[in-house]
N, C-alpha and C positions, 0 to 999 in steps of 0.2 A: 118395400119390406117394412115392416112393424121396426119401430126402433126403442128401445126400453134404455132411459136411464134413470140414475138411483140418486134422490135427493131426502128430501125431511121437513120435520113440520115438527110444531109444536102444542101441546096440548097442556094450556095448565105451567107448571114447572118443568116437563115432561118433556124430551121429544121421541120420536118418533120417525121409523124409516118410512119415505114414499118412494114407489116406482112408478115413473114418468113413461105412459105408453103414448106412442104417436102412430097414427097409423093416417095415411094421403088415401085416396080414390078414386071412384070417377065420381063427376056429377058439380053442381052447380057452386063456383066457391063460395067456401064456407068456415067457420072455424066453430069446431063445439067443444064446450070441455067439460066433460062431468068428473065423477069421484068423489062428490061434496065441497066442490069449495066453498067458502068464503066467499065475500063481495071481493075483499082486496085480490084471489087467487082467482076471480072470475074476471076482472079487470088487466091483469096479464096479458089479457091479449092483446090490448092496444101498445101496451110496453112492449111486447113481442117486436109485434110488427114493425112500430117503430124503432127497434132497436138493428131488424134485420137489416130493414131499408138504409136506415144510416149508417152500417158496416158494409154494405155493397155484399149482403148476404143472401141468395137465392130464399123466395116463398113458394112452398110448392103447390103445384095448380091442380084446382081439385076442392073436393071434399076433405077437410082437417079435422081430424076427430086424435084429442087427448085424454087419456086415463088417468086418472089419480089413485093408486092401489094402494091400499086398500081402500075399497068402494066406497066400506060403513063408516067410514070414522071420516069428520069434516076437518079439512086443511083449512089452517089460518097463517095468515099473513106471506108475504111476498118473498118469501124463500125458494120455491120452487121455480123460480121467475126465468134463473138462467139454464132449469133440467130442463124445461118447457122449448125454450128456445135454441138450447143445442139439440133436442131430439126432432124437432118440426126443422132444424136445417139442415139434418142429417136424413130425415126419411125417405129421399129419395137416389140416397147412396146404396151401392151396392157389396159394399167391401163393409166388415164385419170392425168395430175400432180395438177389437184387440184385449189387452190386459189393460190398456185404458179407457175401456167402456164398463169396467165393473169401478172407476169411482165416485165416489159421491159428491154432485155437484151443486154447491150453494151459496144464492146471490139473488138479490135483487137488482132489477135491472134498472137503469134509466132508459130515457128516450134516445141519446146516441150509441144506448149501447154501454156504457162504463160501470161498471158493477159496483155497487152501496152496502153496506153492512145490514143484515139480517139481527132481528131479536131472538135472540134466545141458543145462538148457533153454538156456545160450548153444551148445552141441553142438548142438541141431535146429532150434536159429534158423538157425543157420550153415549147414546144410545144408539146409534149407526154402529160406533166403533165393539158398542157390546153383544151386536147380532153377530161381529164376525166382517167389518168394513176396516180396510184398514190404508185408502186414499181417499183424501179428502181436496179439493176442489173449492176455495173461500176466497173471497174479496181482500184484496190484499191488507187494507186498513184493520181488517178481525183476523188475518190469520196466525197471529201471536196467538189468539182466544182458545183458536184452534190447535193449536200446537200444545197446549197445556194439557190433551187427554194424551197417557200414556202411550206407549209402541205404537203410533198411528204415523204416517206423513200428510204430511201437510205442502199442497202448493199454492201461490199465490197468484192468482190471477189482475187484472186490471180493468180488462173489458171483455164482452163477445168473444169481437174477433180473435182473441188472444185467447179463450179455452177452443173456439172449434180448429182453427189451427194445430194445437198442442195435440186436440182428440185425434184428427187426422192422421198426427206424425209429422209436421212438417213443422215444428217448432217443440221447445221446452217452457216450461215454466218454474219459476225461482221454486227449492223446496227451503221452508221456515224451519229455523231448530228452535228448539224451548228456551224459554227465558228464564232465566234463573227469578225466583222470587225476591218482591221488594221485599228491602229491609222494614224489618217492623221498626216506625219510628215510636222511640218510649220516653221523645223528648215533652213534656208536661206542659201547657199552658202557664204563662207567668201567674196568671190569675188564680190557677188551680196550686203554683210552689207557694205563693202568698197567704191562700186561704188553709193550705195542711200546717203552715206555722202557726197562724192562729189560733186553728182549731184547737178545742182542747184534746187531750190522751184520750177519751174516752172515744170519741169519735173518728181520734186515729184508728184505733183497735178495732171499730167498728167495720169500719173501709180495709183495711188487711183483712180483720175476718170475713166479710162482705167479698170480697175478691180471691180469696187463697181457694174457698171453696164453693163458690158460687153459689152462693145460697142469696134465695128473695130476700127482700128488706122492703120494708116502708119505715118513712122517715114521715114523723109528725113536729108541727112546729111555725110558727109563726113566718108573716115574710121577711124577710132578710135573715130566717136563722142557717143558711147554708145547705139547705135543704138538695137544691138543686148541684151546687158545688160538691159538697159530697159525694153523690150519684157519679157523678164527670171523673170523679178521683179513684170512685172505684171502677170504672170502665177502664181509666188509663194504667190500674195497678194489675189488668188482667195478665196471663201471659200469651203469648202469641198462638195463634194455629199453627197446628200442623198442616203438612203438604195437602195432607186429603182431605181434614176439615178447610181448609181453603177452597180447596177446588167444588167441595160442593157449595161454602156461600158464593163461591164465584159464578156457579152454576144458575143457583138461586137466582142471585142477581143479577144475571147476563139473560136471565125467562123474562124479568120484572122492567125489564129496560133502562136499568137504572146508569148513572156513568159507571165507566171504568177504568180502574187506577194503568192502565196500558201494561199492565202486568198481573201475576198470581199477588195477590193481599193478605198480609200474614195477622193483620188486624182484625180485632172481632167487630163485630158489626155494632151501631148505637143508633138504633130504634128509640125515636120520641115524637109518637102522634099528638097532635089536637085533641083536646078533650071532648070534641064534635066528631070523633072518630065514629064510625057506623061499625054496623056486624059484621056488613062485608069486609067492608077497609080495613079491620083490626085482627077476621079469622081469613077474610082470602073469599073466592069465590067471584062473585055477579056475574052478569051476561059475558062479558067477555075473560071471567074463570081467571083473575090475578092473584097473585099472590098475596095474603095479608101480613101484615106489620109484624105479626109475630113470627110468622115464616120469612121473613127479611129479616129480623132477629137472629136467625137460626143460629147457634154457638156464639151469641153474641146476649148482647145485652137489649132489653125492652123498657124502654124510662118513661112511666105515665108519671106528669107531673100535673098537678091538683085532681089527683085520683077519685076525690067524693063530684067532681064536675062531671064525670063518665057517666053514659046512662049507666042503670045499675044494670041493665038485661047485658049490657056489652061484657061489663065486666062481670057479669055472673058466667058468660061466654066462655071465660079465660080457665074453668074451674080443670076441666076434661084435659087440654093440653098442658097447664102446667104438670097435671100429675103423670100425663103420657108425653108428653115430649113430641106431640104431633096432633096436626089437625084434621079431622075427619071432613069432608067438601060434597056433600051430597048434591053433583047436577046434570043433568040428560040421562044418559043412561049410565049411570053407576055413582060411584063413588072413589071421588081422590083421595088418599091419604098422606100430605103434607107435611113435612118436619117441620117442628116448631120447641126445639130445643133452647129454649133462651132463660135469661137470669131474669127475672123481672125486680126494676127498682121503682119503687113509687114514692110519691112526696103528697101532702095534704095539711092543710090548713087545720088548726082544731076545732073550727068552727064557720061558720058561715061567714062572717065581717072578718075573722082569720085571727084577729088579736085577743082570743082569750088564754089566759097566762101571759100577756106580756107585759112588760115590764115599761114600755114608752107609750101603749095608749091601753085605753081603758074597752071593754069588752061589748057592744050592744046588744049584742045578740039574749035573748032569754034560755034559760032552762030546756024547751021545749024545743025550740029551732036548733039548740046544740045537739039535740036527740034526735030531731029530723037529720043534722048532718049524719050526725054518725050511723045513722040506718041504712044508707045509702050503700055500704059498704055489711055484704052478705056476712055471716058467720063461715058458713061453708068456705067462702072466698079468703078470711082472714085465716081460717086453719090451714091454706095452704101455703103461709108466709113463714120462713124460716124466721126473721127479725124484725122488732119492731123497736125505734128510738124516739124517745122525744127529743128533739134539739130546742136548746134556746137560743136566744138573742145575743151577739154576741158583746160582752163589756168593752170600752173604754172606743177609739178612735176606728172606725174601720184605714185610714189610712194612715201612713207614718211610719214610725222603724219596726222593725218587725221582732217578733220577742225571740225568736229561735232562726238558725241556719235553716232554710227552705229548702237547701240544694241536698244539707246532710238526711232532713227527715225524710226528703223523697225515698232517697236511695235508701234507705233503712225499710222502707216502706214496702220498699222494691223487691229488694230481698229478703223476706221474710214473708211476704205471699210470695213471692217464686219456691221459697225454701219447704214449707208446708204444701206447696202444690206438685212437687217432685216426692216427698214423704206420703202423699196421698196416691201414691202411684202415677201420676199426669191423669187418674181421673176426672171426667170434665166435670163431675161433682160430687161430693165429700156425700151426701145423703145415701145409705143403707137403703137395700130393698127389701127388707121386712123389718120387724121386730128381733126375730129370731137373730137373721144377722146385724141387726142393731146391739144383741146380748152381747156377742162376741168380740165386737169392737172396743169394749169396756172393761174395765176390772169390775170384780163383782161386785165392793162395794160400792162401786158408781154405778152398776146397773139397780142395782136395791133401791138406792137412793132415786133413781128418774122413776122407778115404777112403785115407790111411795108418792113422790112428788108430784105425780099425774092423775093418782086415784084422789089425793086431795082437792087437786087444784079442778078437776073434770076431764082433764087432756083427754080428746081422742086417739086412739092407735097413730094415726097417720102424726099428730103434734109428736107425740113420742117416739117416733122413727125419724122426724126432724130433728128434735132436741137434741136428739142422739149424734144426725149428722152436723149438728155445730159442736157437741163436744168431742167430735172425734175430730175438727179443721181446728178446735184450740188446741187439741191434743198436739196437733202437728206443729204448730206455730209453736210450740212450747217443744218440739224437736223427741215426741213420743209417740208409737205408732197405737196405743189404747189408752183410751180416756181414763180419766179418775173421779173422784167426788169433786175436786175443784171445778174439772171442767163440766162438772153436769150442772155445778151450781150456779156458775158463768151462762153458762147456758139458756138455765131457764129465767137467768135474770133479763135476758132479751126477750122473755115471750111475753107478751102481755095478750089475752084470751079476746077482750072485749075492748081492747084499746081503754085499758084503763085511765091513759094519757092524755085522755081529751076530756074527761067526766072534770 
């Protein structure tokens, strides 16, 4: 008899239910397996085989022919390893397995049989569990992973012989309860308390406003002006996820094969490619359809440091997701559409040799070559930056006693983007979606005031719907739910149109 069991795959970010059909018959032995796989799900069979042999598992004799259902759509990777092998050991049983043949079983196999962690398995939990699956079947080392999707069970297997056993009825397997999430650590780098004491006010404020309401920033400024530190101080002054944004960068991340923290991560993610970053690498996609930098971003933070180094077409790439919060992945047949919800913080040199404006060397670059830097860097792409800062160089010893308590500014730090990010509603960011509700958010003389300020200055619509949203996160930080003139004026004292800052 035909044996059908319910496994998954993964496409992309994505997964995906398969149904594993097995069907034996007559004729010369054989083993065929269609359904579109994969090299790695096409190679299965030798893991099979040798997985059964070495559990003293019956191979049944005959013709072996396995389905992968859905026919059209190609399985990747070695997930389906252990549906494969409990249905080819079961096809020649006669007795039906019950309320345990509707779970879903997923594992990679070894050659004695003992089952390995699968990529991407809270992905086709998550979407097994949303067809309406609600046992799951995981390699005991992921099945905490697995435990993390809501009203589901979860049991943990070890090898083979230990789920066709369990399938039969003549054994149990452990069921996993959910872990409680790790704690968010918001303990700071000594290097990161050392540099907020030094920092000036100005750059504190920056990093609170920078963090309370996630707004972009690029920081300009010579090397050693903190450039990079700052970025780091606003990552760690973010506030934590929630359960659900968790579980989808978990998700994310559990597609991408990245490590995992052995639990649910209440931390926002920090993205910082290579400035050799490619189209693919930074929006997702290539032959084998991974995820890009900015969708490992996702609720988190995206840090290009020496941002005029990026080809320009990559970062002209960034223009569509910053302002949609997702990436569009045109490949085979259709189209994925990827979240790519992240803060982006960038840093850049003012020039090509990097020392113009400073103050401890002298500048070589010409007139010309500081205009080739700065072209590099679209218009289009600077209108969708909420903040732009010169940082200088810092005065007197970088080492040595430090001028202010490090421990008190943190925590000052701390709570006052946490305090404005609760007065913000825990939206994940202070930016208004139009004009209109950009009006709203404002007292009127502050509204007059930005829509004077922008017809002078040239602001586009979209600059003035941002301007808007930093004076509604100073608003907050200052403990008022609508902006006033001061804040619009704060405001647009961060914007600078053409990076005036590097001329």
């Amino acid at each position: 008899m035909i044996q059908r069991v319910c496994s998954g795959s993964l496409d992309g970010i994505d997964g995906f239910e398969v149904v594993v059909e097995v069907d034996a018959g007559r004729g010369l032995p054989s083993f065929q397996l269609v359904g579109l796989p994969s090299t790695a799900v096409r190679e299965s069979r030798e893991r099979v085989l040798s997985a059964l042999r070495n559990c003293a598992l019956a191979w049944p004799k005959g013709r072996v022919v396995v389905n992968l259902a859905p026919a059209d759509v190609e399985k990747k990777g070695p997930s389906v390893d252990l549906a494969i092998a409990v249905g080819v050991c079961g096809v020649n049983e006669r007795a039906e397995p019950g309320a345990r043949g509707e779970a879903v079983l997923l594992g990679e196999l070894s050659l004695d049989g003992a089952l390995r962690p699968v990529r991407g398995l809270l992905a086709i939990v998550t979407a097994a569990a949303a067809a309406g699956r609600g046992l799951f079947v995981v390699p005991r080392g992921q099945a905490w992973e697995a435990a993390l999707v809501p009203d589901v069970t979860v049991l943990a297997a070890d090898s083979l012989a230990d789920v066709v056993r369990w399938r039969a009825g003549r054994g149990d397997l452990e069921r996993v309860a959910p872990r409680l999430p790790l704690p968010a650590d918001r303990e700071p780098p000594a290097a990161l308390l050392a540099f907020l004491a030094r920092a000036p006010a100005r750059a504190r404020r920056l990093a609170v406003l920078a963090a309370a309401g996630r707004h972009d920033l690029l920081l300009v400024g010579p090397p050693g002006s903190g450039k990079t530190q700052l970025s780091r101080v606003v990552g760690s002054l973010q506030p934590a996820l929630g359960r659900a944004e968790a579980l989808e960068v978990a998700r994310i991340h559990g597609a991408a094969g990245l490590p995992s923290a052995q639990g649910l991560d209440l931390r926002r993610p920090f993205r910082a490619p290579h400035h050799t970053a490619t189209r693919a690498g930074l929006l997702g996609g290539g032959a084998s359809l991974r995820p890009g930098e900015i969708t490992l971003a996702h609720r988190g933070i995206l840090f290009l440091d020496e941002l005029s180094e990026f080809s320009p077409g990559v970062l002209d790439a960034l223009r569509e997701p910053l302002e949609e919060g997702r990436v569009a992945v045109a490949r085979g047949a259709g189209t994925r559409f990827w979240p790519a919800d992240f803060q982006l913080l960038a840093a850049t040199n003012p020039c090509r040799c990097g020392w113009h404006g400073s103050r401890r060397r002298e500048c070589r670059c010409t007139e010309r070559l500081r205009a080739a830097h700065r072209g590099r860097l679209s218009g289009p792409l600077l209108d969708r930056i909420d903040l732009f800062a010169e940082l200088e160089e810092p005065e007197g010893p970088l080492h040595g006693a430090v001028p202010d308590d490090p421990r008190r500014l943190w925590e000052r730090a701390l709570a006052e983007a946490a305090a404005a990010h609760a007065l913000l509603a825990g939206r994940s960011r202070a930016r208004p979606a139009s004009l209109v509700e950009a009006r709203g958010l404002m007292e009127a003389p502050a509204a007059a005031l930005l829509e004077a300020a922008g017809a002078s200055l040239g602001l586009t619509v979209r600059s003035l719907v941002r301007c808007a949203g930093v004076a509604r996160t100073l608003a907050a930080l200052g403990g008022r739910t609508r902006a006033n003139r001061d804040d619009v004026v704060e405001a647009l004292s961060w914007r600078r149109e053409q990076l005036a800052a590097l001329d």
